[in-house]
Backbone as CSV, one residue per row, in Angstrom:
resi,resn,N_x,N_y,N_z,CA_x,CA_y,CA_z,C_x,C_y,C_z
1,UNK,-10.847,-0.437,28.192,-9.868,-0.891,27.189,-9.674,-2.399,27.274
2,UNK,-9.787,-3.341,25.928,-9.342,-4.408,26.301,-8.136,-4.662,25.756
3,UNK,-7.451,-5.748,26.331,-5.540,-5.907,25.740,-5.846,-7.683,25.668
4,UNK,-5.518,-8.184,24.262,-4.874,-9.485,24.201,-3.571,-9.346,23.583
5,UNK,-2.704,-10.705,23.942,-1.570,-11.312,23.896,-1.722,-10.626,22.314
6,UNK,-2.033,-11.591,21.673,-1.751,-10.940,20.245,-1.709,-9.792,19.679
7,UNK,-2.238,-8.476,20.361,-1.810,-6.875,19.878,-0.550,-6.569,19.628
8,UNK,0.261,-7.214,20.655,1.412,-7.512,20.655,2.189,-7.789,19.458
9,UNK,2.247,-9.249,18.698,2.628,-9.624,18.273,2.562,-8.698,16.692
10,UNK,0.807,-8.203,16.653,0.593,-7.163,15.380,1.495,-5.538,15.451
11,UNK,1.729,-5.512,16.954,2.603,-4.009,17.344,3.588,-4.312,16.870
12,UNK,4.742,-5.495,16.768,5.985,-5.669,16.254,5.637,-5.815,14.641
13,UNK,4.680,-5.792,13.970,4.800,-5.990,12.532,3.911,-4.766,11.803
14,UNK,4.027,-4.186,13.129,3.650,-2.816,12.682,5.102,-1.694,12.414
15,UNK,5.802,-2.366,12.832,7.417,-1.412,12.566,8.270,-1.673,11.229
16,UNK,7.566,-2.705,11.213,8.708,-3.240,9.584,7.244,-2.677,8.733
17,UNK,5.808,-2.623,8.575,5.351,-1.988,7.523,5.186,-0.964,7.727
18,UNK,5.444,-0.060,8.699,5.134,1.220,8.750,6.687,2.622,8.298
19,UNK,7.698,0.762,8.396,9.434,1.425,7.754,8.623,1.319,6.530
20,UNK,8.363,0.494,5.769,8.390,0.169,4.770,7.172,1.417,3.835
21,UNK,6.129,2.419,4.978,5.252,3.275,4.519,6.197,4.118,4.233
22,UNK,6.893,4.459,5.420,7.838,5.915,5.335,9.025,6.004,4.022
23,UNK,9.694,4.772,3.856,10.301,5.407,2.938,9.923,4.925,1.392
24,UNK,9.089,3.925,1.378,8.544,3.889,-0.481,6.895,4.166,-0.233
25,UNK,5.976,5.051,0.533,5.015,5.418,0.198,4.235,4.744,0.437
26,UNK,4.023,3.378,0.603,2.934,2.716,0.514,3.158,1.197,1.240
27,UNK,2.670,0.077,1.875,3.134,-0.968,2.637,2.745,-1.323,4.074
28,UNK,2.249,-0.217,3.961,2.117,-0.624,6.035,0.507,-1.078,6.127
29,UNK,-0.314,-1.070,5.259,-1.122,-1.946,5.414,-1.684,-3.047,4.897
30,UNK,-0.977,-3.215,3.841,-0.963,-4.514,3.400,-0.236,-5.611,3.950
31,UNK,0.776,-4.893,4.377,1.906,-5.918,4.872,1.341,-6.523,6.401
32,UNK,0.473,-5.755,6.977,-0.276,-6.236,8.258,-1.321,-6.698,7.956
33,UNK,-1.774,-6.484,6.912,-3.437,-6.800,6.947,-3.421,-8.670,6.888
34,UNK,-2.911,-9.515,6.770,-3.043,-10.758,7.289,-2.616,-10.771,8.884
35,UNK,-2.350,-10.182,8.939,-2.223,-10.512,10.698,-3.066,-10.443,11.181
36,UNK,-3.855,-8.797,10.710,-4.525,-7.627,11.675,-5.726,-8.763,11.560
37,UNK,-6.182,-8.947,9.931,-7.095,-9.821,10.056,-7.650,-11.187,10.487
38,UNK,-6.169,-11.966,10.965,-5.911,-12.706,11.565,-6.141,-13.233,13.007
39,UNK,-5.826,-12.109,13.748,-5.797,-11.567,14.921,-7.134,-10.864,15.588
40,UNK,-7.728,-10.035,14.924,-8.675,-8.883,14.686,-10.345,-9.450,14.826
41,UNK,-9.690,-10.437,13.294,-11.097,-11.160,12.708,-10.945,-9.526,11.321
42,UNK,-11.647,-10.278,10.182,-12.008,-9.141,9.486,-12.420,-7.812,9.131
43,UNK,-13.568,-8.332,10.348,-14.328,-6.914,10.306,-13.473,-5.889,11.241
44,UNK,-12.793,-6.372,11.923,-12.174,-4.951,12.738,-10.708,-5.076,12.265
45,UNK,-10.194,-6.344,11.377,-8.912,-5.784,10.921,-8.787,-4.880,9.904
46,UNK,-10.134,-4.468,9.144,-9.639,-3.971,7.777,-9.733,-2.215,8.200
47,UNK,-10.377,-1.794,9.501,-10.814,-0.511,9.866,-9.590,-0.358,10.541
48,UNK,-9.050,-1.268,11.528,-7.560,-0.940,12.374,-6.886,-0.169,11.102
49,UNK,-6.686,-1.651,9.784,-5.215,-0.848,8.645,-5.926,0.373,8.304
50,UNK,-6.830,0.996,8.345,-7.313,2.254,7.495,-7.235,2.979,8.680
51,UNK,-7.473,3.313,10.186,-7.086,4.208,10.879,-5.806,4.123,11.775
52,UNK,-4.959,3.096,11.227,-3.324,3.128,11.715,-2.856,4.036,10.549
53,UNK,-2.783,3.429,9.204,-2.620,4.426,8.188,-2.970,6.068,7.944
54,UNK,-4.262,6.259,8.523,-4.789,7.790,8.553,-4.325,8.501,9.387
55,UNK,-3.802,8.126,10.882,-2.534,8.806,12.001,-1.777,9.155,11.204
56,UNK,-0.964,8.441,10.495,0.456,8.826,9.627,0.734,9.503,8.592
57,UNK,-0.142,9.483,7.884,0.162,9.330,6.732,-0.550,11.269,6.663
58,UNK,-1.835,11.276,7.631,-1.983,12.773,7.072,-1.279,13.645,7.724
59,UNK,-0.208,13.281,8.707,0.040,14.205,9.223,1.496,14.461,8.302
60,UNK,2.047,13.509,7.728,3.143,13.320,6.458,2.914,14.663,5.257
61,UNK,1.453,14.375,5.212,0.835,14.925,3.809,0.685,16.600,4.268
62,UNK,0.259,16.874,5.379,0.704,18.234,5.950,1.683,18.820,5.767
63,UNK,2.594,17.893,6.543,4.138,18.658,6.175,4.857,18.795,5.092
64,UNK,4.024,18.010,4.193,4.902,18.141,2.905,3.945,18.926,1.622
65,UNK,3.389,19.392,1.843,2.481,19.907,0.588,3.118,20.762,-0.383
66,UNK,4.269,21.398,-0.115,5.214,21.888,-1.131,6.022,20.898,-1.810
67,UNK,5.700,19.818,-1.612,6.624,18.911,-2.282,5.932,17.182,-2.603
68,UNK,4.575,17.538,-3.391,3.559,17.021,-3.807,3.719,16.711,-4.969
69,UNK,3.425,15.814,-5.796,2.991,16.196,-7.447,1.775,16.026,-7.467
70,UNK,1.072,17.492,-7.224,-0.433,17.583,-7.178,-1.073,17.053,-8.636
71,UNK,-0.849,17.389,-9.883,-1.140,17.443,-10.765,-1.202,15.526,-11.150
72,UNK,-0.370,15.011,-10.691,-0.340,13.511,-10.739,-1.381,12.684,-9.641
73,UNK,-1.350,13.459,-8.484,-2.154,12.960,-7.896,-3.776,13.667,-8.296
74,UNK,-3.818,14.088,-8.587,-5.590,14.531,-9.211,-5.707,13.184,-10.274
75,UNK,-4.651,12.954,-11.307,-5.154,12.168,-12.331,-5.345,10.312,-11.230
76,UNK,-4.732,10.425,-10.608,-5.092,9.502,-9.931,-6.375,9.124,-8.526
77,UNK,-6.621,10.159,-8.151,-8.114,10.550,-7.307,-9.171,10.080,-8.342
78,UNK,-8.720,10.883,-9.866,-10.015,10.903,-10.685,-10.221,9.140,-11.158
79,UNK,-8.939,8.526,-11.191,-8.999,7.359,-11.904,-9.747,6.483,-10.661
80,UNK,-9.166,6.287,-9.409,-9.339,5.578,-7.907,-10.819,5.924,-7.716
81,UNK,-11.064,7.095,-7.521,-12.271,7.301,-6.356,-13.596,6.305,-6.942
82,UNK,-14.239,6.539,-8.376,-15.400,5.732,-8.749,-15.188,4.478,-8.001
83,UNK,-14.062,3.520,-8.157,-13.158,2.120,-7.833,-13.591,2.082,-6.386
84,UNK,-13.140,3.093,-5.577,-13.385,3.558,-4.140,-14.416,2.976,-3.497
85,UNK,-15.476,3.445,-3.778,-17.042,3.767,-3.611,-17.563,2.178,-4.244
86,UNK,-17.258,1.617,-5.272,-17.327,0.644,-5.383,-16.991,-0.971,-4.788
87,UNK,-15.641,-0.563,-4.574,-14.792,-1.547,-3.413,-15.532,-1.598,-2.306
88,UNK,-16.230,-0.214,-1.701,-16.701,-0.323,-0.699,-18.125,-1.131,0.030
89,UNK,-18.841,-1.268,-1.699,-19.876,-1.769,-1.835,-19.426,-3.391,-1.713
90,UNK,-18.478,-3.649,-2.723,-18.213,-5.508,-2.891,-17.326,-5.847,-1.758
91,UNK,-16.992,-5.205,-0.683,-16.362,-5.660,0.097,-17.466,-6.691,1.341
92,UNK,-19.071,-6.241,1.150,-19.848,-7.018,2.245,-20.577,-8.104,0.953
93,UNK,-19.877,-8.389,-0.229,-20.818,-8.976,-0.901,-19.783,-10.309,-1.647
94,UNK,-18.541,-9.994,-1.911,-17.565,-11.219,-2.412,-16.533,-11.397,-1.384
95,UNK,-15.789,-12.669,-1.644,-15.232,-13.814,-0.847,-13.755,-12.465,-1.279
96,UNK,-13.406,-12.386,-0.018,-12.082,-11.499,-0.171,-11.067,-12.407,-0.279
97,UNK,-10.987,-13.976,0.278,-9.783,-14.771,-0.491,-9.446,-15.201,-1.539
98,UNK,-10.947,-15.246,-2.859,-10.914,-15.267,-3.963,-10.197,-13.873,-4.627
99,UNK,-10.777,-12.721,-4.376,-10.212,-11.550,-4.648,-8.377,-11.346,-4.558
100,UNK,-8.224,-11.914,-2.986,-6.853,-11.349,-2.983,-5.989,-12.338,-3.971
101,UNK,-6.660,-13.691,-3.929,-5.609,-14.313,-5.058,-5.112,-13.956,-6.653
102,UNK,-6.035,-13.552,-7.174,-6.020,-12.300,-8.202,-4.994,-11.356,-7.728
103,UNK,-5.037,-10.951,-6.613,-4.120,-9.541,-6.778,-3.012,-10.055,-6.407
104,UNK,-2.475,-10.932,-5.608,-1.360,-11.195,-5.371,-0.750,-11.926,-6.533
105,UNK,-1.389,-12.240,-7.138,-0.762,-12.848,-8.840,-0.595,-11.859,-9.765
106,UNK,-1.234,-10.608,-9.114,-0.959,-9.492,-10.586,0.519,-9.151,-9.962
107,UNK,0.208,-8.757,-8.574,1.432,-8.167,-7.554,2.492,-8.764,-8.387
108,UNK,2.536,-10.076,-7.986,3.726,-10.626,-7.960,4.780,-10.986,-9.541
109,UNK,3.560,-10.598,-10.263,3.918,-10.797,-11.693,4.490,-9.371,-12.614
110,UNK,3.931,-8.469,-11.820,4.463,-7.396,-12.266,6.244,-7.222,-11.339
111,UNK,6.069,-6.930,-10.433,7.051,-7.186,-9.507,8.583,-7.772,-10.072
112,UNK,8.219,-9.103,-10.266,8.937,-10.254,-10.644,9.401,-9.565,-12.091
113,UNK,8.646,-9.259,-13.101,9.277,-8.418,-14.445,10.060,-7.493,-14.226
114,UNK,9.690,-6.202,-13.279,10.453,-4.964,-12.842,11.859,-5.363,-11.846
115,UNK,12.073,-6.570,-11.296,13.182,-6.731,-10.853,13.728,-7.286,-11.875
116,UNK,13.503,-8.324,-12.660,14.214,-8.496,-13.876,15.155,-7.691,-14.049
117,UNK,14.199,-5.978,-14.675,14.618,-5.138,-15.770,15.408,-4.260,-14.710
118,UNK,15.216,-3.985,-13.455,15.988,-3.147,-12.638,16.983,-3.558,-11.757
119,UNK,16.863,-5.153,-11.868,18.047,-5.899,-10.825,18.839,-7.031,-11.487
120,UNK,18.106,-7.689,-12.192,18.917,-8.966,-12.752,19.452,-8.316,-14.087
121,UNK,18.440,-7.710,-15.194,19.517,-7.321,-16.322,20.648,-6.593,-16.029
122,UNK,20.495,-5.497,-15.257,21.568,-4.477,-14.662,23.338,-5.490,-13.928
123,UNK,22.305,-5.878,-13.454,23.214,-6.144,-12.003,23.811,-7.550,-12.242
124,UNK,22.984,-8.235,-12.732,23.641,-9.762,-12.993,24.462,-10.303,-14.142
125,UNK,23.343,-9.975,-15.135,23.573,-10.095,-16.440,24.896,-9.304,-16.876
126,UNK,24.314,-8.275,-16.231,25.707,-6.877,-16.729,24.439,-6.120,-18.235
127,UNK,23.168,-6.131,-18.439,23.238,-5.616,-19.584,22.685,-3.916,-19.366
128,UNK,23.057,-3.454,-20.725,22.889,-1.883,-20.255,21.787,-1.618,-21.270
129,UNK,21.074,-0.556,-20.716,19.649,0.228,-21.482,20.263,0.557,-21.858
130,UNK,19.319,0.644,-23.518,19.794,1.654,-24.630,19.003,3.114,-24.935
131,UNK,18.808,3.880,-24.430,17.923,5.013,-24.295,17.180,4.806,-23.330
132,UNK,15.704,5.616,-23.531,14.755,5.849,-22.630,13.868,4.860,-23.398
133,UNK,12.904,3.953,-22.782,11.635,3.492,-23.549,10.698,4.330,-24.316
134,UNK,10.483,3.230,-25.219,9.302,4.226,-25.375,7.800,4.119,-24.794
135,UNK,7.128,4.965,-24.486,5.921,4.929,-23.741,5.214,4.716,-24.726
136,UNK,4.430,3.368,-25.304,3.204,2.922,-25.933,1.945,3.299,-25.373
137,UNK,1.046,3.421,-26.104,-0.448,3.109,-25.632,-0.555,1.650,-24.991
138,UNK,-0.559,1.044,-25.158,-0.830,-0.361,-24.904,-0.137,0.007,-23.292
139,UNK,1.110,0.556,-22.529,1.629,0.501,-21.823,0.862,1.283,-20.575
140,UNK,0.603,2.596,-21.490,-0.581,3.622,-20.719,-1.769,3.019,-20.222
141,UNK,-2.380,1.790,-21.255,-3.616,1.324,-20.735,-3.625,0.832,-19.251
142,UNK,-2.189,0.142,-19.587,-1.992,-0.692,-18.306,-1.676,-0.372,-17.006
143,UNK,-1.252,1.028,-17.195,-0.705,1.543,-15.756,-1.930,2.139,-15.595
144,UNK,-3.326,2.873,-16.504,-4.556,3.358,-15.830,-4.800,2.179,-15.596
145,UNK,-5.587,0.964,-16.258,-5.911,-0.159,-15.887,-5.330,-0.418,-13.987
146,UNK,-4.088,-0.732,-13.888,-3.895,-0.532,-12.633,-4.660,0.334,-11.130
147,UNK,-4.265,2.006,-11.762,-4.983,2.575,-11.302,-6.077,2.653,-10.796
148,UNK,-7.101,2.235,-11.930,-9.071,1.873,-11.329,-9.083,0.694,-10.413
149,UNK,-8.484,-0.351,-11.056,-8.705,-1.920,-10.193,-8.170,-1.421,-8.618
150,UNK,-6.792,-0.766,-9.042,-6.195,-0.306,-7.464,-7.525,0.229,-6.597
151,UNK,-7.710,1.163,-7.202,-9.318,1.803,-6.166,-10.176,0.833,-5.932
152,UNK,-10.380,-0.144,-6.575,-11.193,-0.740,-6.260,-10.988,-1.449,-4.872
153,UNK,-9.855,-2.262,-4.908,-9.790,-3.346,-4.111,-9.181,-1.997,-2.997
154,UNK,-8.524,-0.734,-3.146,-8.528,-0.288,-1.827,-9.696,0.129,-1.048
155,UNK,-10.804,0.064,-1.834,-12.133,0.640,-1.177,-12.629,-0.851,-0.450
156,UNK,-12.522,-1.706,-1.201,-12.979,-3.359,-0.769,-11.989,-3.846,0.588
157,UNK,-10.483,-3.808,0.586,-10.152,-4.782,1.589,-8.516,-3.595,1.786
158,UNK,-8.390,-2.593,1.758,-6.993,-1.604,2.017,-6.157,-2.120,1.515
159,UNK,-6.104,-2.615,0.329,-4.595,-2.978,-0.053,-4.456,-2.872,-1.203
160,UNK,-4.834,-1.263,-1.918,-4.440,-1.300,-3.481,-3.610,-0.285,-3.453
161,UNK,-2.405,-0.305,-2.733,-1.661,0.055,-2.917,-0.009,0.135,-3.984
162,UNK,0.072,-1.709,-4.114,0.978,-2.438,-4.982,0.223,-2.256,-6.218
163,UNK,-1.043,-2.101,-6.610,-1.416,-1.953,-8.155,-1.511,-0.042,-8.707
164,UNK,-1.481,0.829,-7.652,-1.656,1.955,-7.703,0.128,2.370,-7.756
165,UNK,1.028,1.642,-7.370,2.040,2.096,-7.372,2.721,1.674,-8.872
166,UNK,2.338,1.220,-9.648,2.841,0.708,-10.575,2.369,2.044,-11.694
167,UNK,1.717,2.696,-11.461,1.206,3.878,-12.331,2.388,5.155,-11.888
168,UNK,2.216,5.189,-10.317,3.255,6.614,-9.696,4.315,6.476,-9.836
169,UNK,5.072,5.324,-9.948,6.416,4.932,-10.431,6.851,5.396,-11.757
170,UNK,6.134,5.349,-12.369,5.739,6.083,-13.762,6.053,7.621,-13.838
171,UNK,5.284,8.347,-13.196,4.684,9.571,-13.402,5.487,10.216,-12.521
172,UNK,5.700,9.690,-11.273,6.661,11.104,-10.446,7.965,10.059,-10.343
173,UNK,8.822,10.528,-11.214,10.573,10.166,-10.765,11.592,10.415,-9.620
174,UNK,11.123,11.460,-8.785,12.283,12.013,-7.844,11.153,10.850,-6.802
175,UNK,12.566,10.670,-5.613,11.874,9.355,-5.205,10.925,10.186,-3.323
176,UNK,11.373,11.509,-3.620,10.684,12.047,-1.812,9.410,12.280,-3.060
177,UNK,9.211,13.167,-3.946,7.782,13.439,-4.264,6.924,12.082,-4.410
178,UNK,7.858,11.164,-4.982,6.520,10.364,-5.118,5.915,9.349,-3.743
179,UNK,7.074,9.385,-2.790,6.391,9.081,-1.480,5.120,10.073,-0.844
180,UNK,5.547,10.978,-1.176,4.081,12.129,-0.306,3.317,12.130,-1.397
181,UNK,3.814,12.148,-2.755,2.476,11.913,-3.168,1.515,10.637,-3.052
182,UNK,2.160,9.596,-3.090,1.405,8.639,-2.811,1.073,8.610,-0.728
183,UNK,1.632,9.345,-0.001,1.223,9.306,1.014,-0.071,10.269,1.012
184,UNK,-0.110,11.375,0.601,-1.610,12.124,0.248,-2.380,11.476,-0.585
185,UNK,-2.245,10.711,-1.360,-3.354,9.607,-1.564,-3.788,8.918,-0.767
186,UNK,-2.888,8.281,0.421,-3.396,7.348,1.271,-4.535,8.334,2.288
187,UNK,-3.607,9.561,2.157,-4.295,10.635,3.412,-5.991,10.994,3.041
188,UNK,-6.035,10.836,1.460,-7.129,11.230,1.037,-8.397,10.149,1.199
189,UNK,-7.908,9.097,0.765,-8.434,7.480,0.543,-9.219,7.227,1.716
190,UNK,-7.971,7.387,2.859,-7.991,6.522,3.913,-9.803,7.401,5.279
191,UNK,-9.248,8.583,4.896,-10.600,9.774,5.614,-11.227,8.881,5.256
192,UNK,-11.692,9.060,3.330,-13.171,8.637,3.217,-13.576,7.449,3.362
193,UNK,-12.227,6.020,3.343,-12.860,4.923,4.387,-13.069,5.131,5.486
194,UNK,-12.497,6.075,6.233,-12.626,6.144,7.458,-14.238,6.339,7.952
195,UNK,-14.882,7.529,7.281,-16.099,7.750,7.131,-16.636,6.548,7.330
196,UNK,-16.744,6.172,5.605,-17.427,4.524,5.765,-17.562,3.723,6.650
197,UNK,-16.307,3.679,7.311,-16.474,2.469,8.243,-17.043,3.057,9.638
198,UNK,-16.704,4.182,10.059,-17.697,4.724,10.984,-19.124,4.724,10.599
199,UNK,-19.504,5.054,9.548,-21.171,5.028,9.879,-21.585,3.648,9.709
200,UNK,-20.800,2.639,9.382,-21.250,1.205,9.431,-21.082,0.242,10.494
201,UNK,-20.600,1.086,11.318,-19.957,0.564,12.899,-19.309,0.018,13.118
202,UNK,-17.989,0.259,12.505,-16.835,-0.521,12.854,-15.634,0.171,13.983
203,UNK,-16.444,1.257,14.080,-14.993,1.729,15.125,-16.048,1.171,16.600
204,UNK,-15.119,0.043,17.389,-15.342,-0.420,18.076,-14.358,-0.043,19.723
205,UNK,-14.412,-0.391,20.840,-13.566,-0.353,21.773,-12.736,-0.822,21.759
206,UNK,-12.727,-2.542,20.942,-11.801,-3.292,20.815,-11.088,-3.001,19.652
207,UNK,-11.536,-2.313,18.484,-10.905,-1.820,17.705,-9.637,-0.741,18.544
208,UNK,-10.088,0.232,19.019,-9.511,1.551,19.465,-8.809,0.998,20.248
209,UNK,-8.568,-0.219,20.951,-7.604,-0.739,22.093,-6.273,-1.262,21.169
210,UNK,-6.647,-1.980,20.071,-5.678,-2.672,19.564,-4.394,-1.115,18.569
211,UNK,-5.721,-0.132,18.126,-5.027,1.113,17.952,-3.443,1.933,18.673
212,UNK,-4.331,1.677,19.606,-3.680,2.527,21.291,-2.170,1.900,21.037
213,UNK,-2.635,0.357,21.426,-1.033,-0.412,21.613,0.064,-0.131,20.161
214,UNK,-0.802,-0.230,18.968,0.210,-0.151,18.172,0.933,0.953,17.669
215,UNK,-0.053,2.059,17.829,0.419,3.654,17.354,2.335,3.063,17.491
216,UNK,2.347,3.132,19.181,4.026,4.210,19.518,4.720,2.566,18.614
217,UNK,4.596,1.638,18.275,5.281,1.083,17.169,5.636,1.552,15.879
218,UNK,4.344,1.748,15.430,4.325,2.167,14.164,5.290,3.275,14.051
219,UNK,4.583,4.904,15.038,5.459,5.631,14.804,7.705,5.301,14.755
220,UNK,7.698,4.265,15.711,9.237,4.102,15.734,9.622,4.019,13.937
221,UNK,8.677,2.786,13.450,8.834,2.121,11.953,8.919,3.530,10.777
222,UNK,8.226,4.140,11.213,7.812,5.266,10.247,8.581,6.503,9.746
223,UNK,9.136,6.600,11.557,10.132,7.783,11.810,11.795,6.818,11.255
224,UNK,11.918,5.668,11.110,13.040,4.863,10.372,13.022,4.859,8.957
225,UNK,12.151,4.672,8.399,12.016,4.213,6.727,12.016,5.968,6.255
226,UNK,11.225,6.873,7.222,11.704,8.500,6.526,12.982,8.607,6.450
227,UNK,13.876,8.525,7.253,15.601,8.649,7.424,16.228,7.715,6.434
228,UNK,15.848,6.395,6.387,16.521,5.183,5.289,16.057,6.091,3.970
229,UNK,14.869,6.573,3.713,14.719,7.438,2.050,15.877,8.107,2.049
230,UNK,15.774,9.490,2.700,17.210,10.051,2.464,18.631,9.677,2.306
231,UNK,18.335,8.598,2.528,20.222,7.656,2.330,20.405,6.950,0.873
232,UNK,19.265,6.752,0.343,19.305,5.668,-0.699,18.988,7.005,-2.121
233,UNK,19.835,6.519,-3.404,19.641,7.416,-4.699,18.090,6.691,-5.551
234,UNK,17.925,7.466,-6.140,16.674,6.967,-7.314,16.449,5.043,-7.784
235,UNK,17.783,4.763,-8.350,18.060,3.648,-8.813,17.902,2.325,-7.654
236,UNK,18.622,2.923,-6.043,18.248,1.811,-4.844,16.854,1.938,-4.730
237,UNK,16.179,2.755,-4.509,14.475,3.764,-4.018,14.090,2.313,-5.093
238,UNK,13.994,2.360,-6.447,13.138,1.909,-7.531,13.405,0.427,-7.103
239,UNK,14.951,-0.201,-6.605,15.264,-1.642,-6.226,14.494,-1.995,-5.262
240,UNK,14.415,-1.292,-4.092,14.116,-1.299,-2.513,12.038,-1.691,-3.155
241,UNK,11.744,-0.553,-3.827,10.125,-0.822,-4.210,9.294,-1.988,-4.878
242,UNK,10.760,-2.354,-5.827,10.154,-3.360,-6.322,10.499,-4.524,-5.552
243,UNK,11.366,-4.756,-4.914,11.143,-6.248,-4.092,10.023,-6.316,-2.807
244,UNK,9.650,-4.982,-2.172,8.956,-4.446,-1.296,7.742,-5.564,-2.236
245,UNK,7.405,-4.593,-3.221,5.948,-5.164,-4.283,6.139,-6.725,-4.202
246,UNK,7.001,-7.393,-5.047,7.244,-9.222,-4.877,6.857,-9.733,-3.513
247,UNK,7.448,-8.835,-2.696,7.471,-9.752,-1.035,6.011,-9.968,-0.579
248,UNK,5.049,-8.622,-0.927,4.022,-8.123,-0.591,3.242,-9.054,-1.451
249,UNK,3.414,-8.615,-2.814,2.606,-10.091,-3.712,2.581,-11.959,-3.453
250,UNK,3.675,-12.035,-3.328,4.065,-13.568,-2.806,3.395,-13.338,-1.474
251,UNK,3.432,-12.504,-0.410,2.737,-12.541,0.650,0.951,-12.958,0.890
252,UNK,0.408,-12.048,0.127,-1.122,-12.131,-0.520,-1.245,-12.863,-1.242
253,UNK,-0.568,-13.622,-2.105,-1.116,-15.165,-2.877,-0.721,-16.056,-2.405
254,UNK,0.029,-16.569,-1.471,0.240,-17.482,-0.832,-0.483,-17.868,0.231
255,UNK,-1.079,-16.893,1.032,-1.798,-16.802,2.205,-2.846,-17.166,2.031
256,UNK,-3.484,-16.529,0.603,-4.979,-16.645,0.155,-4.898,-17.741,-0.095
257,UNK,-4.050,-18.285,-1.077,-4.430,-19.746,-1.446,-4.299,-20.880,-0.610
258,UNK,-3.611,-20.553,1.007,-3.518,-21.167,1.982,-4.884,-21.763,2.464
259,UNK,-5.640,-21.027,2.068,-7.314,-21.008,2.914,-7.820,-21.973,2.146
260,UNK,-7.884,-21.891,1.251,-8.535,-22.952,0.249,-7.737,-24.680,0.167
261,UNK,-6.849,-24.760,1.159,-6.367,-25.898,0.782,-6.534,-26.504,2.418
């Protein structure tokens, strides 16, 4: 086993994204993946976030299978997986800091609108919805649109999670289904990177060491953000997600564009 100083430092920022998996579904590896990769180097940070995530998340997806929205998650397997398989291909072939700057500008732009409409009109402004929206085509494009690109870049670098959530936010309303459902996505996703990156040789010793140390973190983070869901109603859940998304977006475009300057 080897141990550096810095496992450390990725074990403590493994508790705030792995709160942040347990109770909105999705976060714990994006929110590390500048560290991991930081710390790691690339090639073994992007296999750490895909088998820290696959501990958790399937054993989540076990316990909860009565309380799935299977039917939502198929339309989303079918939209992701081609994206998948693809990501997996452009991940040894394009500049992943060009890539993430793109996504952290979609992140953060979608984000930044949905707190608008769920925090500042509400809450600041004082203004009140007048019905339910209406669901356009043009609107549908955009949340599948989401969907595929999401697969993509989760097959390329683990972090299409913030563009895949912008579709489930949508589709499952009660706020525990749409965490397991989007946690059985991760459960599903994350295997068949897992695969991948095993037959391409990335599960390393030094990989599996930096594993070891962070698990009993994560689990603390994980077993917190499940308990914080149950405390919070629909309306906090949707507040709590969308600044989660901004923090996460501003996180990934700032960083990326750090490199280039």
């Amino acid at each position: 086993m080897v141990f550096e100083t810095g496992f450390i430092l990725l074990a403590i920022i493994q508790i705030f994204g792995f709160f942040v998996e347990g109770s909105a579904g999705f976060g714990s590896t994006v929110i590390s993946a500048p560290f991991a990769t930081s710390i790691l180097g690339i090639e073994t940070g992007v296999p750490f976030g895909t088998i820290m995530s696959t501990i958790f998340v399937v054993g989540l997806t076990l316990k909860s299978l009565k309380n799935i929205s299977w039917k939502d998650l198929g339309k989303i397997l079918v939209a992701c997986l081609p994206g998948l398989f693809l990501g997996q291909y452009l991940f040894y072939i394009i500049d992943p800091n060009v890539a993430k700057v793109g996504i952290g500008l979609a992140v953060t732009l979608i984000a930044a609108f949905k707190i608008y409409q769920n925090i500042v009109s509400p809450l600041v402004l004082k203004k009140v919805k007048s019905g339910d929206e209406v669901d356009t085509l043009p609107k549908k494009v955009f949340r599948y649109s989401c969907l595929i690109i999401g697969g993509v870049v989760h097959g390329a670098f683990n972090i299409g999670g913030p563009l895949i959530t912008v579709y489930t936010l949508e589709a499952v309303k009660d706020k525990i289904r749409f965490r397991n459902t989007m946690i059985a996505l991760w459960a599903t996703l994350d295997i068949l990177n897992s695969i991948n990156q095993f037959r391409n040789g990335a599960w390393t010793p030094y990989l599996w060491s930096a594993v070891l140390v962070c698990v009993p973190f994560a689990a603390v983070g994980f077993i917190l953000g499940i308990k914080f869901l149950d405390k919070i109603n629909r309306e906090q859940f949707l507040r709590f997600v969308y600044v989660v998304l901004l923090a996460v977006g501003l996180n990934t475009l700032i960083r990326s564009l750090l490199v280039f300057m």
